[in-house]
N, C-alpha and C positions, 0 to 999 in steps of 0.2 A: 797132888802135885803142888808145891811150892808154889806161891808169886812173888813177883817184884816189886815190892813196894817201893824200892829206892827210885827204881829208876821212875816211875811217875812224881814221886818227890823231887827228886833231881829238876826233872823237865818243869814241872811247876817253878821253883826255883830260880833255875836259871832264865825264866821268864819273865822274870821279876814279880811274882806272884810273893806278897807280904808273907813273913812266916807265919804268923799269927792264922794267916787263910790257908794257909798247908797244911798245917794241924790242924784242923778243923776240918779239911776234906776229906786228909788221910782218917781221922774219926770217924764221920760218917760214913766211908766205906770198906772202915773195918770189921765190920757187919757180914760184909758181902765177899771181904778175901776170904772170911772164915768160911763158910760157904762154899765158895769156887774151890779152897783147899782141901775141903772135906770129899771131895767129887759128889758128891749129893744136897743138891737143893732141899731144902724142908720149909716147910710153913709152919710157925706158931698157932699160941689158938686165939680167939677172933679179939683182936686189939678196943682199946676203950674207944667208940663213938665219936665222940665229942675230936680226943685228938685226932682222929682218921679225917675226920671233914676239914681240920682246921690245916693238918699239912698240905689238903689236896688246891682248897681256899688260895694257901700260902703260893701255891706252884701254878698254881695256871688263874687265867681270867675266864674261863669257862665256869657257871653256873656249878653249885653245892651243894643239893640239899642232902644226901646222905651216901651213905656208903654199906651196899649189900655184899656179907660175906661167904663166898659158897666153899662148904667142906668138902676138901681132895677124899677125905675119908669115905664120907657118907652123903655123895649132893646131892642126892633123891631120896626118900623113905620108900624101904625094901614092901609090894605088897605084900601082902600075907600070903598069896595062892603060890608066887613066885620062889621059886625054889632059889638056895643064895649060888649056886654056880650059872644061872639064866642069867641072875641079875647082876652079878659081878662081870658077867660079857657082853651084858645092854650097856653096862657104864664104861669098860673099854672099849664098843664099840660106836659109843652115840654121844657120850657125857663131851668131851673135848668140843667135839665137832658142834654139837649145839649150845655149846658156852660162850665158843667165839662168834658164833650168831647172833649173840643175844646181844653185841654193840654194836654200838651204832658211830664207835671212832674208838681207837685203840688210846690208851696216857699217852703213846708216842707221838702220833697223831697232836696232840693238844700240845705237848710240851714242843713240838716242832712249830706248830701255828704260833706261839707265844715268842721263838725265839726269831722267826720271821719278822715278827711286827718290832722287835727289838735289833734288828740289822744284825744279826749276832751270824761271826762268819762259821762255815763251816767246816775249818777244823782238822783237816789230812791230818796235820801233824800228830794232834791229839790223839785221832782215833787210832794210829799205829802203835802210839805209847803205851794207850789204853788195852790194848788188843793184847801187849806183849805184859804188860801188868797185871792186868784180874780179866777181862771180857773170853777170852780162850778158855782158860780155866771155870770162868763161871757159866761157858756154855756148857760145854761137858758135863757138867753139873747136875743140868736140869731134864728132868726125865724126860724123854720123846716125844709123850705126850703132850707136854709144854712147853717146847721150843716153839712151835710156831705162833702160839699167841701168846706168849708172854715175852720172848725174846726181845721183841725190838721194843715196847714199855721200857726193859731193865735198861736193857742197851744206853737209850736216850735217856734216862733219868740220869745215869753216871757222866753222861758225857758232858750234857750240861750243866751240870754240878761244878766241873770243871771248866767247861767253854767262858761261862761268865766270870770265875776269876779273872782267866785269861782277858778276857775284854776289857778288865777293871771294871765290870758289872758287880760291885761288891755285895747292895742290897739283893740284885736278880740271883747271885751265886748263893746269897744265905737263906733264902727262900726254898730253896729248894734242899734242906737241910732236912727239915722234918718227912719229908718225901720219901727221900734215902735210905732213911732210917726204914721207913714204914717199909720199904718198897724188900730189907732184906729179911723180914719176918711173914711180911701180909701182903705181896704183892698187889697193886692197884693192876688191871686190863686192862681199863677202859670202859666208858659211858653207856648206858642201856638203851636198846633199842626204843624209840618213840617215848621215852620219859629222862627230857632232858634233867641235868643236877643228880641224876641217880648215877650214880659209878658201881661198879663190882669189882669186889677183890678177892683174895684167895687166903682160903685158912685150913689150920690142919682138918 
């Protein structure tokens, strides 16, 4: 299904959001119309290190040291005694459920604690425009499986991406640049249980 790019453009706009930061938003979440149009979410495969810790760095004041990525493919090695239709319905029926256990706060989580300490308001207006431009589309998207814990990460990453133009948070809105990007290839979840600076993301 189609999005509407214009009209989030518009609304940026006419809010007096500089063009120069319109394009630059509409960029970064050209990524993720692609995506929401396609009706199927996909994951790349496991993005370079280095920049994965530095967008995460870029985007929240919560602790970095690396970032583990588990494959939607294959997030367990099959045993050998284990026959592959046992083990392909151990991982539909346990793999989600014990992924989202394994943190200890969701990116949505941190990116909301961040914009708290920054007064940054929350947004009605946005999140309708946003809803009616890419978030509807890009829920649909995403397989079953992954709407419940990934959802609201992607959710808050776009919104804020946007919230802080809107505030004239010009440095807090291009911070979250590298994030965006990451978030519509390799999605980040969230922090691991009892080893803070450790985040988990997702790859093909």
């Amino acid at each position: 299904m189609k999005c509407d790019r214009e009209i989030l453009r518009k609304f940026l706009s006419d809010l007096n959001v500089n063009e120069k930061n319109v394009k630059e938003i509409m960029a970064d979440l050209e990524p993720l119309y692609v995506r929401a149009e396609s009706g199927q979410f996909t994951c790349g495969a496991e993005p370079n290190q280095a920049e994965a810790k530095q967008a995460l760095k870029l985007a929240t004041v919560w602790k970095v040291k690396k970032v583990v990525f588990v494959s939607l493919s294959q997030p367990l090695p099959q045993p050998k005694w284990m026959a592959e239709h046992v083990y392909r319905n151990y991982l539909l029926a346990n793999f989600m459920t014990e992924l989202w256990a394994s943190r200890r706060a969701s990116l949505g989580d941190c990116l909301w604690a961040n914009a708290r300490q920054n007064r940054l308001d929350e947004g009605g207006d946005l999140r309708a425009i946003l809803r009616i431009s890419i978030l509807d589309n890009l829920k649909y998207s995403l397989e079953p499986r992954l709407k419940n814990g990934l959802w609201d990460s992607l959710e808050v990453s776009i919104f804020y991406r946007c919230a802080y133009a809107l505030a004239g948070k010009d440095d807090e809105a291009a911070k979250l640049s590298p994030l965006l990007r990451l978030m519509a290839t390799n999605p980040i979840i969230g922090e691991k249980y009892a080893e803070p600076g450790v985040w988990i993301g997702l790859k093909a």
